[in-house]
C-alpha positions, 0 to 999 in steps of 0.5 A: 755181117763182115765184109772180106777186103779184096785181095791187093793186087801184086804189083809187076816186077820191074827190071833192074834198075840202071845201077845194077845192070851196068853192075852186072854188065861189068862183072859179066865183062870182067870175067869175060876179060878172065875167061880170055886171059886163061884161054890165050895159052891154049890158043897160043898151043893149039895154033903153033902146033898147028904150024910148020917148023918154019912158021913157028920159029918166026915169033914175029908170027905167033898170033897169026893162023897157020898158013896150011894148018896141018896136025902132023906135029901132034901126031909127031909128038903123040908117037914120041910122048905116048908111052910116057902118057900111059905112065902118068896115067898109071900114076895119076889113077891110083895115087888119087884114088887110094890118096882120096880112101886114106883120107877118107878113113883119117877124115872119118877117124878124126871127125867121129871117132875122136879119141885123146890126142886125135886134135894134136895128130891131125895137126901133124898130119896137117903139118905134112902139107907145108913140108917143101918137096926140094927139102926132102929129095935126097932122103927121100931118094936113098929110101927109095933106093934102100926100097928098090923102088928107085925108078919105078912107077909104083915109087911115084904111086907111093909118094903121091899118096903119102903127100896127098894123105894131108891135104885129103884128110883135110878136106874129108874131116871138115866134110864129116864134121857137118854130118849130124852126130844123129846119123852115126849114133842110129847106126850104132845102135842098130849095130853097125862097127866101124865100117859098117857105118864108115859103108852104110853112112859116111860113103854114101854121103861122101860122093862130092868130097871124093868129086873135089879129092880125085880131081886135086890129087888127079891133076896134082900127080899128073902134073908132077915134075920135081919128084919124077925127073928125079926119082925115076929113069927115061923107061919110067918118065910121066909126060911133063918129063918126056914134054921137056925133053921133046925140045931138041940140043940144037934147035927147038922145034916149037910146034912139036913142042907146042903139041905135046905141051897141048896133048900133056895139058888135055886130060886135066883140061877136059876134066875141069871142063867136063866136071868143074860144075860137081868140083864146085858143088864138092866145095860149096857142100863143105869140102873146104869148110871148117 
């Protein structure tokens, strides 16, 4: 007759031991430390643009609260800048959109439809990305002029889109690699072309490579300055030019100019803050990877 040995009993777990807390302690510190030295500019924003002109010309009394806090230099700024924010709005949107598609399509192209050449053409493509914007400005300028987009919204469209093509191909093609070659193959043979496998397969499996792409090209158009004080007019000036000239010739007014800063800088803060978790699950997903 065999006997059954008694179970062992699982001993509790224990806490950390000292080392490690403290190990912890300190990183938990130390981003701490982080998280403070990224949100004392927007501090800094807020608490001016809550200010007189008389209290946010003395410097020596920038740290401190406002006497009478009072919003009136947002809502003077609001109704200087408020046009030119609907004008980065029409660029932002649909630069990163039909950016994020295009790259969608030559990621898709590159990573299962590779045919002789597609490894030196995506290299091209990619070589788009290191082009220095100042190099390109004059000619760029005498194109969008021979055009008649010279001072329009849809020529800042135009550009944003075609510089984000690089870096949005980039990101979709490293994405598709990792999806198993097993997947495209099936659909195939239940007869699905191009696009139906690019809309039944791929799209589906896409949600957290466009999360990370819409919010790149997104906040990268938005905060656009070069191109657009160079390429458009005051009627057609996106925000980050209209904030820049809210300071007057002879004396600036800081918390007007504060407040703008802050109503310019809040649609790609709340952004991040509002979907920073699904751009970090794009990255970790594979957006980047590759």
């Amino acid at each position: 007759m065999t006997t059954v040995a008694a179970p062992t009993s699982v001993p509790a777990r224990r806490g950390l031991p000292g080392a490690r807390r403290l190990a912890r302690l300190g990183l938990y510190l130390a981003l701490g430390l982080a998280a403070l030295f990224y949100v004392i500019p927007v501090y800094l924003l807020f608490m001016t643009g809550m200010k007189t002109f008389a209290e946010a010309a003395q410097t020596s009394l920038m740290w401190q609260l406002p006497q009478a806090a009072s919003f009136d230099s947002f809502g003077q700024a609001w109704q200087t800048i408020s046009p030119n924010f609907m004008n980065s709005a029409k660029i932002a949107v649909p630069a990163a959109v039909l950016s994020s598609l295009l790259g969608s399509l030559n990621g898709y192209i590159l990573a299962k439809w590779r045919f002789r050449g597609s490894e030196t053409l995506f290299t091209l493509i990619l070589f788009g990305m290191f082009i220095p914007y100042q190099s390109i400005l004059i000619p760029l300028l005498k194109v969008e002029a021979g055009l008649g987009l010279y001072n329009t919204l849809l020529g800042l469209v135009l550009i944003h889109i075609i510089y984000g093509i690089p870096i949005t191909t980039l990101i979709f093609r490293n994405y598709y690699v990792g999806i198993p070659e097993e997947l495209v193959e099936a659909s195939r043979m239940d007869g699905a072309g191009f696009f139906g496998i690019y809309r039944h397969v791929l799209l589906p499996l896409s949600v957290p490579g466009f999360v990370v792409v819409l919010i790149w090209q997104f906040t990268s158009a938005w905060n656009d300055f070069l191109f657009a004080v160079t390429l458009t007019g005051q009627d057609n000036w996106p925000i980050t030019v209209a904030v820049n000239n809210l300071a007057g010739s002879f004396e600036v007014a800081w918390n007007i100019q504060m407040a703008g800063a802050l109503i310019a800088a809040l649609p790609t803060l709340l952004i991040y803050v509002l979907l920073g978790k699904f751009f970090m699950r794009g990255l970790l997903a594979g957006s980047l990877k590759g």
